[in-house]
C-alpha positions as CSV (number, residue, x, y, z in Angstrom):
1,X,0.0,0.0,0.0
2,X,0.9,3.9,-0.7
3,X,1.2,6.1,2.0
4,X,-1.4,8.6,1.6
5,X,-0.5,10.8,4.7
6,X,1.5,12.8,2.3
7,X,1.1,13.7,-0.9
8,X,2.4,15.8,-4.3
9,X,-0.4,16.7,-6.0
10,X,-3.9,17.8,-5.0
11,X,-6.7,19.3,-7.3
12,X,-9.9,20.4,-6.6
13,X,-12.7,22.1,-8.7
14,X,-15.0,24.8,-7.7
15,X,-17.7,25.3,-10.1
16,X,-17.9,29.2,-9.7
17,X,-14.3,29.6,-10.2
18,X,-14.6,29.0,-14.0
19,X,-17.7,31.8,-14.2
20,X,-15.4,34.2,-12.3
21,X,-11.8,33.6,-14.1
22,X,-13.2,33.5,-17.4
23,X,-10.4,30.4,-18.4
24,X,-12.1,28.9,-21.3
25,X,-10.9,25.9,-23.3
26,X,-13.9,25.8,-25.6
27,X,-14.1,28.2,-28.3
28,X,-17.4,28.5,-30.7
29,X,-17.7,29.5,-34.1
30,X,-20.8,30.4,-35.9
31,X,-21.4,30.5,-39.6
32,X,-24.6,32.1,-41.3
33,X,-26.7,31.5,-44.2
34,X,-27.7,34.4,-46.3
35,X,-31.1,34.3,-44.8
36,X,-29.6,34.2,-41.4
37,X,-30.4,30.9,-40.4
38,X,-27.3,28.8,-38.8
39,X,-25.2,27.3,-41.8
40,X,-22.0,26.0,-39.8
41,X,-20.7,25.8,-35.9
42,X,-17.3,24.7,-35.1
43,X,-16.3,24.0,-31.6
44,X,-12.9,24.0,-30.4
45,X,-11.8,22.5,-27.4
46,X,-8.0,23.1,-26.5
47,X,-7.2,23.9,-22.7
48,X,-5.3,27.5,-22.0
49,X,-1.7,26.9,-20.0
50,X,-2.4,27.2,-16.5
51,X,-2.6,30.1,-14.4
52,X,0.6,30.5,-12.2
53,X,-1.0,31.9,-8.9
54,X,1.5,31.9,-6.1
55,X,5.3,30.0,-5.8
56,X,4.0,28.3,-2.8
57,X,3.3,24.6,-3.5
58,X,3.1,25.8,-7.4
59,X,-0.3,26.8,-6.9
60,X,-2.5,27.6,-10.5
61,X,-5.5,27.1,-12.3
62,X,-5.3,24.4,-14.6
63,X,-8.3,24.7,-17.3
64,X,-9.2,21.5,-18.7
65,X,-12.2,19.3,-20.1
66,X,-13.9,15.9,-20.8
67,X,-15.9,15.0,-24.0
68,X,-17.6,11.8,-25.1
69,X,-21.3,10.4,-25.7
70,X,-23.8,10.9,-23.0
71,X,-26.7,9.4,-24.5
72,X,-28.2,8.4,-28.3
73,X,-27.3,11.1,-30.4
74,X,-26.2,13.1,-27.4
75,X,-22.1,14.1,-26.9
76,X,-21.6,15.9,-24.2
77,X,-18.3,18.6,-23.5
78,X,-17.9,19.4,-19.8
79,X,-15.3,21.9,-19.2
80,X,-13.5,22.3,-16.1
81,X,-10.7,25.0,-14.1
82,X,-9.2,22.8,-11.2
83,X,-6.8,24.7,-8.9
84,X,-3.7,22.5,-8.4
85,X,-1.1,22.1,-5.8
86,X,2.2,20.6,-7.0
87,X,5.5,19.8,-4.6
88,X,8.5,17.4,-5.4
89,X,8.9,16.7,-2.1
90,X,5.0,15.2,-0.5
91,X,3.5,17.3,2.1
92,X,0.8,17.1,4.6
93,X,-3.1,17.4,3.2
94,X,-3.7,20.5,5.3
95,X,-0.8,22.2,3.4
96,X,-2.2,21.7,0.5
97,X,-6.0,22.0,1.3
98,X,-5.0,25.2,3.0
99,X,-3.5,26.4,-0.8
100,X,-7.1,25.6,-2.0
101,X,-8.8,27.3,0.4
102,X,-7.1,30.3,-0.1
103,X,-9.0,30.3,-3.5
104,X,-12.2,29.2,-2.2
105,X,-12.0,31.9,0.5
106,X,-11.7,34.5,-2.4
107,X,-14.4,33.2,-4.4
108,X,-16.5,33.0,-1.4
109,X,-16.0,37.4,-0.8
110,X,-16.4,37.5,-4.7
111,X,-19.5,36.1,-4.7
112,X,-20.9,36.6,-1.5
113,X,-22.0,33.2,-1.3
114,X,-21.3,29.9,-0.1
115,X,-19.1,27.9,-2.8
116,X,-17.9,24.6,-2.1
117,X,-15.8,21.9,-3.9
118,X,-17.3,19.6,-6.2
119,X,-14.7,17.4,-6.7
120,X,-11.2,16.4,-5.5
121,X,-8.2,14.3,-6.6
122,X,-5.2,13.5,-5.3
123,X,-1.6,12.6,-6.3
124,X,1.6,10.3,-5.4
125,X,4.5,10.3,-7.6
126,X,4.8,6.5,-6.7
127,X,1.8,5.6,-7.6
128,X,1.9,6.4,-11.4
129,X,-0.6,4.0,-13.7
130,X,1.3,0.7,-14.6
131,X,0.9,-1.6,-17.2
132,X,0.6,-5.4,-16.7
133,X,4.6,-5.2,-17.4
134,X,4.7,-3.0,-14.3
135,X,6.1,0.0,-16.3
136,X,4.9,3.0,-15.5
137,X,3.1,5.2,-18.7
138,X,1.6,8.3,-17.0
139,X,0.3,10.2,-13.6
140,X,-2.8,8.5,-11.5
141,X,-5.0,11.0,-10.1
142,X,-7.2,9.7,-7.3
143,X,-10.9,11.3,-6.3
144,X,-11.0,11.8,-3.0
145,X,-14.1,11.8,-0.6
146,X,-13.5,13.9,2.9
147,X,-15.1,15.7,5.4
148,X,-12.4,18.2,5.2
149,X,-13.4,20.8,2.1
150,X,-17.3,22.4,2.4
151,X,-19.6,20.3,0.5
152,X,-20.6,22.0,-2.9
153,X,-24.5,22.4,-3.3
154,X,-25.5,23.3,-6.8
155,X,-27.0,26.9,-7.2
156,X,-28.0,29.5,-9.6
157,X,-25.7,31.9,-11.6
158,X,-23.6,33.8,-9.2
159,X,-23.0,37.5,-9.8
160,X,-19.6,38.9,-8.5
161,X,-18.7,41.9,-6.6
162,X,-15.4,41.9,-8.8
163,X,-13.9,39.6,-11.2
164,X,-10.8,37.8,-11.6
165,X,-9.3,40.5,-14.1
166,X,-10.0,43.1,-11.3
167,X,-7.1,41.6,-9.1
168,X,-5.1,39.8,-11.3
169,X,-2.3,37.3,-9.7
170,X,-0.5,40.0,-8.2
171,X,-3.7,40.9,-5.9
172,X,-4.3,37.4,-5.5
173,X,-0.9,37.3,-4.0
174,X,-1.5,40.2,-1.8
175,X,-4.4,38.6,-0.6
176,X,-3.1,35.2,-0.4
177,X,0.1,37.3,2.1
178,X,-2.8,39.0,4.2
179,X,-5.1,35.9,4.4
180,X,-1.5,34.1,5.9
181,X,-0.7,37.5,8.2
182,X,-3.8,37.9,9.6
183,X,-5.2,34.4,9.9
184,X,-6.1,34.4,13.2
185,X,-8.6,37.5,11.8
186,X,-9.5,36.2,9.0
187,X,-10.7,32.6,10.1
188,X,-13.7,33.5,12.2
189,X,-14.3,36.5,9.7
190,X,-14.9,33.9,7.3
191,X,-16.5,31.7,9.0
192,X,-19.8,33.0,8.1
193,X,-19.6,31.3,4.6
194,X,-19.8,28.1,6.3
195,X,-22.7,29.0,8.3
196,X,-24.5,31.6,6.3
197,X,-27.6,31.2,8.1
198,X,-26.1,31.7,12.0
199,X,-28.2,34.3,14.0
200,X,-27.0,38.1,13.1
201,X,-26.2,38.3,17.1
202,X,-23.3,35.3,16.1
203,X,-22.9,36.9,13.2
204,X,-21.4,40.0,15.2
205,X,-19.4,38.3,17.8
206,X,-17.6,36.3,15.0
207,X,-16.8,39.3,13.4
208,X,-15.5,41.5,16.3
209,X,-13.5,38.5,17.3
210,X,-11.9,38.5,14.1
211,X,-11.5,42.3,14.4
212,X,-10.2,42.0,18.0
213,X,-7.2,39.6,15.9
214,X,-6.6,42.0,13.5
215,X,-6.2,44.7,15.5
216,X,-4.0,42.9,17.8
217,X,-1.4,42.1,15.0
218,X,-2.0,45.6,13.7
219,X,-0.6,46.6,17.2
220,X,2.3,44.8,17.0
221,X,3.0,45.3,13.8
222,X,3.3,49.0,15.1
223,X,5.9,48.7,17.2
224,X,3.2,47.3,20.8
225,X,4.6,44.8,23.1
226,X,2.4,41.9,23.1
227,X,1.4,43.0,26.4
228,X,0.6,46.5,25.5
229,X,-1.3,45.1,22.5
230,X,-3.5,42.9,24.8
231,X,-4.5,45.5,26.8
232,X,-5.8,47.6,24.0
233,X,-9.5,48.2,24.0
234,X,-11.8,46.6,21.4
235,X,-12.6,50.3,20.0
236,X,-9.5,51.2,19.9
237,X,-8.3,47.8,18.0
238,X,-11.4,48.8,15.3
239,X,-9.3,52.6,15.5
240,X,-6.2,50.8,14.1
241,X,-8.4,48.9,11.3
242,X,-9.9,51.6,10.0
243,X,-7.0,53.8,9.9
244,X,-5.1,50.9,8.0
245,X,-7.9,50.6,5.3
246,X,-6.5,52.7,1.8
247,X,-10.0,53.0,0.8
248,X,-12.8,54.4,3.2
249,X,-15.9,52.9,3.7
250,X,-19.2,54.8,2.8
251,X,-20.0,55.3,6.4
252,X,-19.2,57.0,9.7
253,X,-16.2,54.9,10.9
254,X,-16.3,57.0,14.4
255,X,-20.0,55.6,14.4
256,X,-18.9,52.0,13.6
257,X,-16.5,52.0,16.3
258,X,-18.7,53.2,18.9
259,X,-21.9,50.9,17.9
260,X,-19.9,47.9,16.7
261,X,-17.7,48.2,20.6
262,X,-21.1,49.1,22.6
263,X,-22.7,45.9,20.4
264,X,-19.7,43.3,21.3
265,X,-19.4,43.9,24.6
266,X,-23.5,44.0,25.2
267,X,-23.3,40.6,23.7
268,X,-20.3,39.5,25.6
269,X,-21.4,40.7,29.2
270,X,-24.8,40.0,28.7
């Protein structure tokens, strides 16, 4: 047997991800009559190279698809963008599945929704396909089942608060640094995407919890002790947020610190 505890390769697909990249491998041409009517349509399937995203674990976007008959007189083209994590040397899952969820965590604030992975496969360089003569000809992916990625629940068309294009790699990158920096922030921030119908009062205290973490490293980023950081009130923690955001909000941040700290601490010392 294999052993699985490590591994070199793990892909996973997202269905939104392809909506909000835009990384086609199909390509359609039309042809018209004179009279308008449809004459000709050529489809070409050839997969884009993948999308570099970040040097850690060679994580990209690897566009690809399947094709074949699904049914009499019925062929079928399914196309698919699989992020991919790649190492030489295997590593743990949750180095990898972190990777992923770096990109689902993005998608999720894209869309404002839920996503979740449809499928998964996974990789050993000594485990390759084998003939009957034992030689090997070629990479074996395995799918994987786990309770470790959010289960993907089919949905309508998502509409995004920004694209792909909007960001590029180098934001990805920047956001990929800050979701590392600040995780202790970010985690419970984001956990509302796994629970997206938790109670608004939950809601809240997840949120200033995760604000209470940012502002905290924020601190001592500045130059704080990690005792003098502690000791920082909640408002002022939300002080050293706001005054680190390059874009303002469209509200009153004074007002947000004074409701969001009177909220938290109601809900705290209930």
């Amino acid at each position: 047997p294999y052993d699985y505890e490590k591994i070199h390769g793990l892909r996973s697909q997202m269905p939104a991800l392809a909506d909000w990249v835009g990384l086609k491998s199909l390509t359609t041409t039309y042809q018209l009559q004179p009279d308008n009517r449809l004459r000709r349509l050529d489809l070409r399937l050839e997969s884009p190279a993948p999308l570099q995203l970040a040097r850690s674990l060679n994580l990209c976007l690897r566009p690809n698809f399947q094709s074949g008959p699904a049914g009499p007189g019925v062929t079928e083209v399914r196309e698919m963008l699989q992020v991919e994590t790649r190492v030489a040397r295997a590593r743990p899952w949750i180095d990898h599945l972190k990777a992923h969820n770096t990109v689902r965590d993005i998608l999720d604030i894209a869309s404002w929704r839920s996503t979740g992975t449809q499928e998964l496969w996974t990789l050993r360089d000594d485990d390759p396909v084998r003939v009957l003569s034992g030689d090997a000809v070629g990479e074996q992916w395995h799918r994987v089942k786990t309770y470790a990625t959010r289960k993907y629940e089919s949905q309508s068309r998502v509409g995004f608060l920004f694209g792909f294009d909007d960001v590029g790699t180098a934001g990805f990158k920047r956001w990929a640094t800050l979701r590392q920096q600040f995780e202790r922030g970010f985690t419970p921030i984001l956990a509302y995407f796994n629970h997206p119908k938790m109670p608004v009062e939950s809601l809240m205290v997840q949120t200033n919890i995760g604000f209470e973490a940012i502002g905290y490293k924020l601190a001592i980023d500045a130059g704080k002790s990690s005792g003098g950081a502690n000791r920082e009130r909640h408002d002022a923690r939300l002080r050293r947020i706001a005054a680190a955001l390059p874009v303002a909000p469209p509200f009153d941040l004074e007002d947000w610190v004074g409701r969001a700290t009177d909220a938290y601490n109601g809900f705290k010392h209930a």
